[in-house]
mmJSON file of the N, C-alpha and C atoms, coordinates in Angstrom:
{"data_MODEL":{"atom_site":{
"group_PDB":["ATOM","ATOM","ATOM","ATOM","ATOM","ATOM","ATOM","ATOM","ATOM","ATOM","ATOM","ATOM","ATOM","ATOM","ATOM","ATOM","ATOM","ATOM","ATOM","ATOM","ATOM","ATOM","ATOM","ATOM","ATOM","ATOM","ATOM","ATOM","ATOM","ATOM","ATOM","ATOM","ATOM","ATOM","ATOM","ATOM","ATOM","ATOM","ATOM","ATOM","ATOM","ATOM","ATOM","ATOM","ATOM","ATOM","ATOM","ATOM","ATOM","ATOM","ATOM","ATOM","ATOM","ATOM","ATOM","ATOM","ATOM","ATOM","ATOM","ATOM","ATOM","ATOM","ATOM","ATOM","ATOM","ATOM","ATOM","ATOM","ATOM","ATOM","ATOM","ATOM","ATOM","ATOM","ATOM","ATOM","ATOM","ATOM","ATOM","ATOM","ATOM","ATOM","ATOM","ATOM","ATOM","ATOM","ATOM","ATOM","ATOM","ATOM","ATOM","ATOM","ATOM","ATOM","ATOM","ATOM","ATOM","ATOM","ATOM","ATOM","ATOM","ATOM","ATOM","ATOM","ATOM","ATOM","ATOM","ATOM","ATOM","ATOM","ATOM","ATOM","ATOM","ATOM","ATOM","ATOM","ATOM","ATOM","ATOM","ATOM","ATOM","ATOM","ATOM","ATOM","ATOM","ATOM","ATOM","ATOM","ATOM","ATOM","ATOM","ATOM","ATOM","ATOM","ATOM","ATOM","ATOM","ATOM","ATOM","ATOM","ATOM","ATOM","ATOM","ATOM","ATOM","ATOM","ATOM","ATOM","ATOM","ATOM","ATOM","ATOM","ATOM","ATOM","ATOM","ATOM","ATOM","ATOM","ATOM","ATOM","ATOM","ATOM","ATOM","ATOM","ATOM","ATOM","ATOM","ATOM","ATOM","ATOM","ATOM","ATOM","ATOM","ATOM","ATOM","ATOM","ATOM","ATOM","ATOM","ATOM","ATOM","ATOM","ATOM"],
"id":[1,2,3,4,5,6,7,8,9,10,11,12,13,14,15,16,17,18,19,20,21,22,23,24,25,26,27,28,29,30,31,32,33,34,35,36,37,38,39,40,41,42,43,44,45,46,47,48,49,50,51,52,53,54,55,56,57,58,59,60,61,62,63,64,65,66,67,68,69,70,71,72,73,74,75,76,77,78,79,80,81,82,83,84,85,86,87,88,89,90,91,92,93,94,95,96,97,98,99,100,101,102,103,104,105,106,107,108,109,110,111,112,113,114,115,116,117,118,119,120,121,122,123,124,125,126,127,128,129,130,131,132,133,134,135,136,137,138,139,140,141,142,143,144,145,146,147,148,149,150,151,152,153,154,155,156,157,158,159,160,161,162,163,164,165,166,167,168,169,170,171,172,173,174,175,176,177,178,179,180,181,182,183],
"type_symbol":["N","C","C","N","C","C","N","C","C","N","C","C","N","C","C","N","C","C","N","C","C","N","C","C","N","C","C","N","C","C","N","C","C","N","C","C","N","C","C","N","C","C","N","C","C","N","C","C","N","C","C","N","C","C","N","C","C","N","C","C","N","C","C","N","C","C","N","C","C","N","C","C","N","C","C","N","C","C","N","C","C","N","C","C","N","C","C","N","C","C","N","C","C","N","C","C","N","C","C","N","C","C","N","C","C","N","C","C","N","C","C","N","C","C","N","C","C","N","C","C","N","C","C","N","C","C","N","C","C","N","C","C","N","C","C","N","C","C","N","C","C","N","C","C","N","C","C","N","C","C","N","C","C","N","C","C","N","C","C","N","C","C","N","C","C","N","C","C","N","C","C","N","C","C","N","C","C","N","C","C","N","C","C"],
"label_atom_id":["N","CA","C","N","CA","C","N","CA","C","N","CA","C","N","CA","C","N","CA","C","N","CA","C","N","CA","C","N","CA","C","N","CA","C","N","CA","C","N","CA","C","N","CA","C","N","CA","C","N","CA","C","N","CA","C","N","CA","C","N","CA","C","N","CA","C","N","CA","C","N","CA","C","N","CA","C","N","CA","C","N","CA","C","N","CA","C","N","CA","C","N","CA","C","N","CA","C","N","CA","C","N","CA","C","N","CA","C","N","CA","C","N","CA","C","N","CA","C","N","CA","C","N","CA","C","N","CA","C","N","CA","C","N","CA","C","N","CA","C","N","CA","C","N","CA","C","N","CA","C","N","CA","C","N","CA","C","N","CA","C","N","CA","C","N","CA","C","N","CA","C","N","CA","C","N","CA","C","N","CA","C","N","CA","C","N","CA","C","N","CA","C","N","CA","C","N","CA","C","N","CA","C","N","CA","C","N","CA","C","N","CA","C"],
"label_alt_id":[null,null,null,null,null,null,null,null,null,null,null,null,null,null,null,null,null,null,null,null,null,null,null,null,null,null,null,null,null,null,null,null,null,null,null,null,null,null,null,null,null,null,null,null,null,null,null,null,null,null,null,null,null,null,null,null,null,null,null,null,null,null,null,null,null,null,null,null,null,null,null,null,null,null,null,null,null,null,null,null,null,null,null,null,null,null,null,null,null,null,null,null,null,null,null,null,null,null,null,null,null,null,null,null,null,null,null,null,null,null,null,null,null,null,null,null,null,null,null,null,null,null,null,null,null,null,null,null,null,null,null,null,null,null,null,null,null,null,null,null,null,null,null,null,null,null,null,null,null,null,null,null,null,null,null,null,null,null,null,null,null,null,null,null,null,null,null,null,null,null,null,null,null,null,null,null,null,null,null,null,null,null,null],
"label_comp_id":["UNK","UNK","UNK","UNK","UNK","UNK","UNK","UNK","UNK","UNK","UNK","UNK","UNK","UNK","UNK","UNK","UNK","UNK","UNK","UNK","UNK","UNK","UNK","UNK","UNK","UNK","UNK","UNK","UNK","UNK","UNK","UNK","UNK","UNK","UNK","UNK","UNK","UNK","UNK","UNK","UNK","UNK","UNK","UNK","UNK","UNK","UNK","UNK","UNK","UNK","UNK","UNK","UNK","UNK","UNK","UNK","UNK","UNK","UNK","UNK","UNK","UNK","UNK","UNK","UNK","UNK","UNK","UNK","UNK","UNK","UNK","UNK","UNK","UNK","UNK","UNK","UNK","UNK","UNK","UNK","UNK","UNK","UNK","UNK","UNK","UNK","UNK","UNK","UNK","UNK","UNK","UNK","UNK","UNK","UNK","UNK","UNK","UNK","UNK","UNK","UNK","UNK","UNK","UNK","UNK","UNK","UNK","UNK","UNK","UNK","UNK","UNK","UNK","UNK","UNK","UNK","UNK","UNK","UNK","UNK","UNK","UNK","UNK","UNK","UNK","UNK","UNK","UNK","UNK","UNK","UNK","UNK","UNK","UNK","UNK","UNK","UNK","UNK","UNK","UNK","UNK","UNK","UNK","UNK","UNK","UNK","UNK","UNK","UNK","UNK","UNK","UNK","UNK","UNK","UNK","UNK","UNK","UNK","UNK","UNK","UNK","UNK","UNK","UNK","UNK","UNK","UNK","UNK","UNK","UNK","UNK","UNK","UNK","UNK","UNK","UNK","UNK","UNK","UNK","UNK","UNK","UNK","UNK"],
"label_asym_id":["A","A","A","A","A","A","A","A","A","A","A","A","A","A","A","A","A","A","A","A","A","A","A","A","A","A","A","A","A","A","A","A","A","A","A","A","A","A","A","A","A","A","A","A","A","A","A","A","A","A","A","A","A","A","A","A","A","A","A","A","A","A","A","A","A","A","A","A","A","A","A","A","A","A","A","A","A","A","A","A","A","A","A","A","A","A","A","A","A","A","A","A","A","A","A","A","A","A","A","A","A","A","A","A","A","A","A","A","A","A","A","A","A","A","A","A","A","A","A","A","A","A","A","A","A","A","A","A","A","A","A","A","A","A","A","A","A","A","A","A","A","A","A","A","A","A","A","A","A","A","A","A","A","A","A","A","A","A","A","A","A","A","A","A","A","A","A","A","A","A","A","A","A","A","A","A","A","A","A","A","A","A","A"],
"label_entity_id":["1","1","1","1","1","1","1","1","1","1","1","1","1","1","1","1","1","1","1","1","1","1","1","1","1","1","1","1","1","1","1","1","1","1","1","1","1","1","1","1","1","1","1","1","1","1","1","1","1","1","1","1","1","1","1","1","1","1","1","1","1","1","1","1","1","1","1","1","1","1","1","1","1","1","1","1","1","1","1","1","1","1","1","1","1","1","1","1","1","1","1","1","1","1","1","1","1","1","1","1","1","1","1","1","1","1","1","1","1","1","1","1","1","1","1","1","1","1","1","1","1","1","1","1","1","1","1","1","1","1","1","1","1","1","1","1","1","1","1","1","1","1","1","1","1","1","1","1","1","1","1","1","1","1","1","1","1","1","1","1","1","1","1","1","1","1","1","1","1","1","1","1","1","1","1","1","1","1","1","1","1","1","1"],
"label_seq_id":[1,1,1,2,2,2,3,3,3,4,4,4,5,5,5,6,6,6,7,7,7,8,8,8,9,9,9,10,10,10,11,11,11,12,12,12,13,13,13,14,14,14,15,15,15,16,16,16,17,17,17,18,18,18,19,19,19,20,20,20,21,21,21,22,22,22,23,23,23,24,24,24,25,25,25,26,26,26,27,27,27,28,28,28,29,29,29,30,30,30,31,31,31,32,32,32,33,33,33,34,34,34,35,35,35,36,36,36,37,37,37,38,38,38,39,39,39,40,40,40,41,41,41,42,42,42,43,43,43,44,44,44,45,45,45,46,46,46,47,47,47,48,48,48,49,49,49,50,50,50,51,51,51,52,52,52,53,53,53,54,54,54,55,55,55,56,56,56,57,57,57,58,58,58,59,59,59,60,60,60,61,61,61],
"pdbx_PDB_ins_code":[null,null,null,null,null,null,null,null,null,null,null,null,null,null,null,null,null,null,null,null,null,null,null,null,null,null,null,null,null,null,null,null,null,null,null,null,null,null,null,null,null,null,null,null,null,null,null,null,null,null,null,null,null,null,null,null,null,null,null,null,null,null,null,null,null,null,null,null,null,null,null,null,null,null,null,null,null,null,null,null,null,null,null,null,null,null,null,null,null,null,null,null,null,null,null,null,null,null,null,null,null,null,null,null,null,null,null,null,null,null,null,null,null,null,null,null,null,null,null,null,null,null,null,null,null,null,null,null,null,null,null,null,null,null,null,null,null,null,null,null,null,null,null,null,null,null,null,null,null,null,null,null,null,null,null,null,null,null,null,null,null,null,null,null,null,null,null,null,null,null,null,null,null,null,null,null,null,null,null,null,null,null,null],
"Cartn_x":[10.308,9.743,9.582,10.301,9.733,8.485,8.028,6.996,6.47,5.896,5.854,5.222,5.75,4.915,3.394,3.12,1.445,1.426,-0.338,-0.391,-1.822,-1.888,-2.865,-3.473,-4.746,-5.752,-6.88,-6.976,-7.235,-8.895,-9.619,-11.121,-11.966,-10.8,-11.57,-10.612,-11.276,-9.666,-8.937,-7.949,-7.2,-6.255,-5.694,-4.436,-3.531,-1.994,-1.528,-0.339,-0.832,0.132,1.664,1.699,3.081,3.72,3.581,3.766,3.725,4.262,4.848,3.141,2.13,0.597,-0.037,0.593,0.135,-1.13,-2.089,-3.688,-3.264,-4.445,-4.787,-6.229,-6.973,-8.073,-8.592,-10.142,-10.171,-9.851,-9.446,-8.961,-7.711,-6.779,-5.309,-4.915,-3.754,-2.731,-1.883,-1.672,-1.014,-0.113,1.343,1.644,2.047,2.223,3.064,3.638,4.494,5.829,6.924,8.091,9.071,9.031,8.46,7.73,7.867,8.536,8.365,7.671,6.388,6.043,6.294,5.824,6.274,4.958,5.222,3.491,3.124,3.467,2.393,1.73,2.216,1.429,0.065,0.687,-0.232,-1.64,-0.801,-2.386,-3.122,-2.443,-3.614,-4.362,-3.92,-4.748,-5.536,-5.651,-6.073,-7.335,-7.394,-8.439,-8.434,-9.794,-10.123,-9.447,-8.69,-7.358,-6.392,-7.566,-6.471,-7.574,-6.672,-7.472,-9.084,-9.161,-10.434,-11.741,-10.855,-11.704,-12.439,-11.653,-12.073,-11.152,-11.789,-10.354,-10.465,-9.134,-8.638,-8.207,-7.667,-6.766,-7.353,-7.045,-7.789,-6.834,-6.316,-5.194,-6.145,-4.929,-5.367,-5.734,-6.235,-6.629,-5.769],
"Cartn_y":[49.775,49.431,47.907,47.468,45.933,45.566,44.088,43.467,42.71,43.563,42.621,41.519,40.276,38.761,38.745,37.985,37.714,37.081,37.36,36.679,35.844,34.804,34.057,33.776,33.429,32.635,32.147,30.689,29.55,29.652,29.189,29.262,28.006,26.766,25.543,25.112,24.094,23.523,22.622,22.396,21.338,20.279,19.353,18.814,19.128,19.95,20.14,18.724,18.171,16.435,17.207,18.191,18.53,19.486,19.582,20.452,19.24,18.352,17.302,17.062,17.143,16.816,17.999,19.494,20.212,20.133,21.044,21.458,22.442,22.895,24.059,24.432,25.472,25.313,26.55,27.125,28.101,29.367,30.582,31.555,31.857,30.372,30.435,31.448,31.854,32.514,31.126,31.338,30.273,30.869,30.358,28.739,29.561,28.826,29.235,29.54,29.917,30.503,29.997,30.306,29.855,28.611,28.434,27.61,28.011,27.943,28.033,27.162,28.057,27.029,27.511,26.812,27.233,27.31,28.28,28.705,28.053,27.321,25.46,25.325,25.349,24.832,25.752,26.977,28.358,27.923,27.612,27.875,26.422,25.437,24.541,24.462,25.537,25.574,26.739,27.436,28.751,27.877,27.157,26.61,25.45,24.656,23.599,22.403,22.371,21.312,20.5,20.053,19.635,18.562,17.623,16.341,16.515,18.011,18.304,18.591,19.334,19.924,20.887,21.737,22.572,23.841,25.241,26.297,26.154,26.7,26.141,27.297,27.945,29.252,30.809,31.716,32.753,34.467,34.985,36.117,36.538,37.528,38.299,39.705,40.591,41.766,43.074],
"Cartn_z":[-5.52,-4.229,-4.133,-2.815,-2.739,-2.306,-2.924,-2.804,-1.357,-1.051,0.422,0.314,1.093,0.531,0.958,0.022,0.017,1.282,2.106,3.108,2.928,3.627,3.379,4.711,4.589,5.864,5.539,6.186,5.855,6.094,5.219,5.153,5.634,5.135,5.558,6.405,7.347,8.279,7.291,7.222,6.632,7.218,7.02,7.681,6.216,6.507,5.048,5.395,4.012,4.252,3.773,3.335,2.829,3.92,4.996,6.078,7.224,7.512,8.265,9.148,8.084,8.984,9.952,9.49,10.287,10.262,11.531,11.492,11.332,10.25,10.33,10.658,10.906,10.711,10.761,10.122,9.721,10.479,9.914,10.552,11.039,10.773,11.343,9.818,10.318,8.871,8.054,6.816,6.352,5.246,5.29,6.431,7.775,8.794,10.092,9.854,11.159,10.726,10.175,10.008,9.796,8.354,7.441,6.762,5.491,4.653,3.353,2.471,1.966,0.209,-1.033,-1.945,-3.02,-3.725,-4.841,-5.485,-5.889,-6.061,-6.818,-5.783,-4.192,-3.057,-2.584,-2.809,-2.823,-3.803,-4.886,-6.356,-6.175,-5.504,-5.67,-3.973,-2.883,-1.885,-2.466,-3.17,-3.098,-4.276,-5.178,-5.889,-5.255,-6.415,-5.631,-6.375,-7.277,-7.567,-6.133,-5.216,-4.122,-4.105,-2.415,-2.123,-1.474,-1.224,-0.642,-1.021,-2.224,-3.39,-3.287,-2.341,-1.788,-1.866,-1.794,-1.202,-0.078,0.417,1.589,2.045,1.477,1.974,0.902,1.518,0.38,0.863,-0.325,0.263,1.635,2.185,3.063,2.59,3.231,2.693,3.633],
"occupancy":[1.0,1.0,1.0,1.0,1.0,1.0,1.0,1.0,1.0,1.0,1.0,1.0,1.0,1.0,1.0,1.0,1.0,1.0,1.0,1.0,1.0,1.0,1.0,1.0,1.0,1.0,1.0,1.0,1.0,1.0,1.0,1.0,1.0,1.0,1.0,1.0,1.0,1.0,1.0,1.0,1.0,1.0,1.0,1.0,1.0,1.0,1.0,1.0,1.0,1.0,1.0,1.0,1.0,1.0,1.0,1.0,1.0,1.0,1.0,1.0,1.0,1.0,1.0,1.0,1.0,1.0,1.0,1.0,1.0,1.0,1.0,1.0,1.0,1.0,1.0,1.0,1.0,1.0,1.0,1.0,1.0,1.0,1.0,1.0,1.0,1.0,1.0,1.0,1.0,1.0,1.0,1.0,1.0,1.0,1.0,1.0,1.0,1.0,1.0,1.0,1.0,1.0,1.0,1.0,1.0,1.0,1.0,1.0,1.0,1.0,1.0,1.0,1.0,1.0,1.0,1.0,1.0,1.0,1.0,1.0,1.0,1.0,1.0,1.0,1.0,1.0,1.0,1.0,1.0,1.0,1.0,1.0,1.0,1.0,1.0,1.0,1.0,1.0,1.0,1.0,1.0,1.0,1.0,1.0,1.0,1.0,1.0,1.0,1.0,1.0,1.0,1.0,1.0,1.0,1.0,1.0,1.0,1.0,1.0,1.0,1.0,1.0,1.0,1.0,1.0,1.0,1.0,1.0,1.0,1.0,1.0,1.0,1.0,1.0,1.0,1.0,1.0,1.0,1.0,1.0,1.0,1.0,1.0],
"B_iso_or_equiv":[0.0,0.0,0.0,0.0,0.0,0.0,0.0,0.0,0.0,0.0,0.0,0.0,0.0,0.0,0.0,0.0,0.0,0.0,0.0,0.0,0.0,0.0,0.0,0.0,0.0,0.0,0.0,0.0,0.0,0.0,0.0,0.0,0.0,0.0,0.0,0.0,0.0,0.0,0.0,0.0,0.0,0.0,0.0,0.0,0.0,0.0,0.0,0.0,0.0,0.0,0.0,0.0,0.0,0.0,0.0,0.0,0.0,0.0,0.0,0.0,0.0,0.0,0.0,0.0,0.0,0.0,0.0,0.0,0.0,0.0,0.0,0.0,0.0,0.0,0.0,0.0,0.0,0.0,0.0,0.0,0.0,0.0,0.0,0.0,0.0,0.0,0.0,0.0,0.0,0.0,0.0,0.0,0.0,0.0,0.0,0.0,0.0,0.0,0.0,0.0,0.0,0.0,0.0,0.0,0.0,0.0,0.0,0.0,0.0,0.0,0.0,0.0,0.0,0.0,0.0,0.0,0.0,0.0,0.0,0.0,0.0,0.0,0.0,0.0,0.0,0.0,0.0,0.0,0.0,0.0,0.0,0.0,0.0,0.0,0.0,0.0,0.0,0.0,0.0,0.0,0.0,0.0,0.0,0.0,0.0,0.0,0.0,0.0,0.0,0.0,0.0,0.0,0.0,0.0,0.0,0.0,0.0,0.0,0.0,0.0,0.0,0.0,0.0,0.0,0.0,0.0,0.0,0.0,0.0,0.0,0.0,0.0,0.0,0.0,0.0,0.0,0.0,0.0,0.0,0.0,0.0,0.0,0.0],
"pdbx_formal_charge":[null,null,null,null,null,null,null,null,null,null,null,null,null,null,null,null,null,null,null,null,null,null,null,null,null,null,null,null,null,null,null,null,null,null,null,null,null,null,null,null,null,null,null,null,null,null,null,null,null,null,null,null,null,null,null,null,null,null,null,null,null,null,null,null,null,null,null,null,null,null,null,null,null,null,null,null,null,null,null,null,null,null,null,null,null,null,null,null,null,null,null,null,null,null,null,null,null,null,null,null,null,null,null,null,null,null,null,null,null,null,null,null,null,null,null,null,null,null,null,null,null,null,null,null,null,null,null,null,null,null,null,null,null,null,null,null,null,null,null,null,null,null,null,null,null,null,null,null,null,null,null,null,null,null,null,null,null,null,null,null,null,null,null,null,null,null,null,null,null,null,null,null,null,null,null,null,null,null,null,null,null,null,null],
"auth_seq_id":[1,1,1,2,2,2,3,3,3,4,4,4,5,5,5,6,6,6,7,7,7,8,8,8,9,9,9,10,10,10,11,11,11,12,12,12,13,13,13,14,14,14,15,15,15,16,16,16,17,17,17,18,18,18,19,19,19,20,20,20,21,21,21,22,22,22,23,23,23,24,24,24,25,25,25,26,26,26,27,27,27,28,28,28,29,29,29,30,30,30,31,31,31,32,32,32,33,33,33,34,34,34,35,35,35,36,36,36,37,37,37,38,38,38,39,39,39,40,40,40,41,41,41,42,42,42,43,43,43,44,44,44,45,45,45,46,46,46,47,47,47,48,48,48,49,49,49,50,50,50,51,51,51,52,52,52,53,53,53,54,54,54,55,55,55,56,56,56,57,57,57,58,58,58,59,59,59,60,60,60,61,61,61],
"auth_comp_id":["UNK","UNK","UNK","UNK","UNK","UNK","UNK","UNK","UNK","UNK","UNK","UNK","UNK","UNK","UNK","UNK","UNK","UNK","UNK","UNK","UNK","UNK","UNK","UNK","UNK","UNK","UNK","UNK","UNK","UNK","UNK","UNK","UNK","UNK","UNK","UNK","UNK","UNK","UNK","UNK","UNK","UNK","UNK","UNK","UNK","UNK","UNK","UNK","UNK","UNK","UNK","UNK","UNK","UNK","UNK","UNK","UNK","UNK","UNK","UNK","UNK","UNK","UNK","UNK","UNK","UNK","UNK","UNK","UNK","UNK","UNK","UNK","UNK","UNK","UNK","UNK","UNK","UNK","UNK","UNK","UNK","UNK","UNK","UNK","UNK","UNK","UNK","UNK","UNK","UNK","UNK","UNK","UNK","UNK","UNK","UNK","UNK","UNK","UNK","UNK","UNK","UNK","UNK","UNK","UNK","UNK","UNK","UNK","UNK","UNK","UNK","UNK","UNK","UNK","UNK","UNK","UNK","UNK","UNK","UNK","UNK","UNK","UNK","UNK","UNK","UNK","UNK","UNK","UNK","UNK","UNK","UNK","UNK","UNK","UNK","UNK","UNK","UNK","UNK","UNK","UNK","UNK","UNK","UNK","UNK","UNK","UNK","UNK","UNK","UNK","UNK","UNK","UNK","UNK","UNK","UNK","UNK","UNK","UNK","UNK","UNK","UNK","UNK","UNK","UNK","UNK","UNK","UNK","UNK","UNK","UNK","UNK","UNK","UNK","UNK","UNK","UNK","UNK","UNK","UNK","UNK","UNK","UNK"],
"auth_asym_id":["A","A","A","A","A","A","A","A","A","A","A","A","A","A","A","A","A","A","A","A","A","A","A","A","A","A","A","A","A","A","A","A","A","A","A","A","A","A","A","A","A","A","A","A","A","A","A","A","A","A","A","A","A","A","A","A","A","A","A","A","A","A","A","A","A","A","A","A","A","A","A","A","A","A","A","A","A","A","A","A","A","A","A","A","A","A","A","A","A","A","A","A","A","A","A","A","A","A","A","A","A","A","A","A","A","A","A","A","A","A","A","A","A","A","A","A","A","A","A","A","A","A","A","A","A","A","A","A","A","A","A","A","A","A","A","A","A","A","A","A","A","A","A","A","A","A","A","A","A","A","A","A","A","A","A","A","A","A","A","A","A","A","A","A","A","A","A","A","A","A","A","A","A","A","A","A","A","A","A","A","A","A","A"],
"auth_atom_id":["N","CA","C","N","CA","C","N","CA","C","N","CA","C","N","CA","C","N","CA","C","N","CA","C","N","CA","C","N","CA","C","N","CA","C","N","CA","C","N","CA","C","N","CA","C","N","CA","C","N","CA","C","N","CA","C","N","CA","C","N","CA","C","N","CA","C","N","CA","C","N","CA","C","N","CA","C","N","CA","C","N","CA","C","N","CA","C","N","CA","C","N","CA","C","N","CA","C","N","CA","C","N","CA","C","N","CA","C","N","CA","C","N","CA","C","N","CA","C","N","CA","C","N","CA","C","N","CA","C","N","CA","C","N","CA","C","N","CA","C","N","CA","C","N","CA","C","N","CA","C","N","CA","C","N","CA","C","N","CA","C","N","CA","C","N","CA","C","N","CA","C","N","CA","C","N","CA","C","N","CA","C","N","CA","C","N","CA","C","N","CA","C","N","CA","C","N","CA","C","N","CA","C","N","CA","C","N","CA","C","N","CA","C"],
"pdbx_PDB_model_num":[1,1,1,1,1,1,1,1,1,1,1,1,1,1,1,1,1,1,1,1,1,1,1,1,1,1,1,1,1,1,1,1,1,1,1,1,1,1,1,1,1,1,1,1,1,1,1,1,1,1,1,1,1,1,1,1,1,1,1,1,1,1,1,1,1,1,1,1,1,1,1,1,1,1,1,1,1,1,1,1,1,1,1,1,1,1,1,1,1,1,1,1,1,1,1,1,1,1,1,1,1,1,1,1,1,1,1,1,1,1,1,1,1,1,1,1,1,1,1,1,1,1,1,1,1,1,1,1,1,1,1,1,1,1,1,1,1,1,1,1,1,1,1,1,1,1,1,1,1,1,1,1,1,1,1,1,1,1,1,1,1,1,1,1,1,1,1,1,1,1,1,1,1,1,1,1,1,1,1,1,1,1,1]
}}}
């Protein structure tokens, strides 16, 4: 059986500098559409290893 992709939504607002300065802000889904990241980008929004120091994003349920 395939894995359906993880989904995420965003807890704190952010600007993501690696996403050409998008907003995000809490409650949006992340990333938008059409948007690929890669799990390095995932694990350091999902802990607080970022510029915010904050989580930022947290799975969906």
């Amino acid at each position: 059986m395939e894995q359906k992709p993880k989904k995420y939504i965003v807890v704190h607002d952010f600007k993501d500098l690696e996403d050409n300065g998008a907003i995000y802000f809490k409650g949006d889904k992340y990333p938008r559409k059409s948007v690929q990241v890669d799990d390095e980008r995932i694990q350091e929004l999902l802990s607080t290893n970022n510029k915010i120091g904050k989580q930022l994003i947290k799975e969906q349920e």
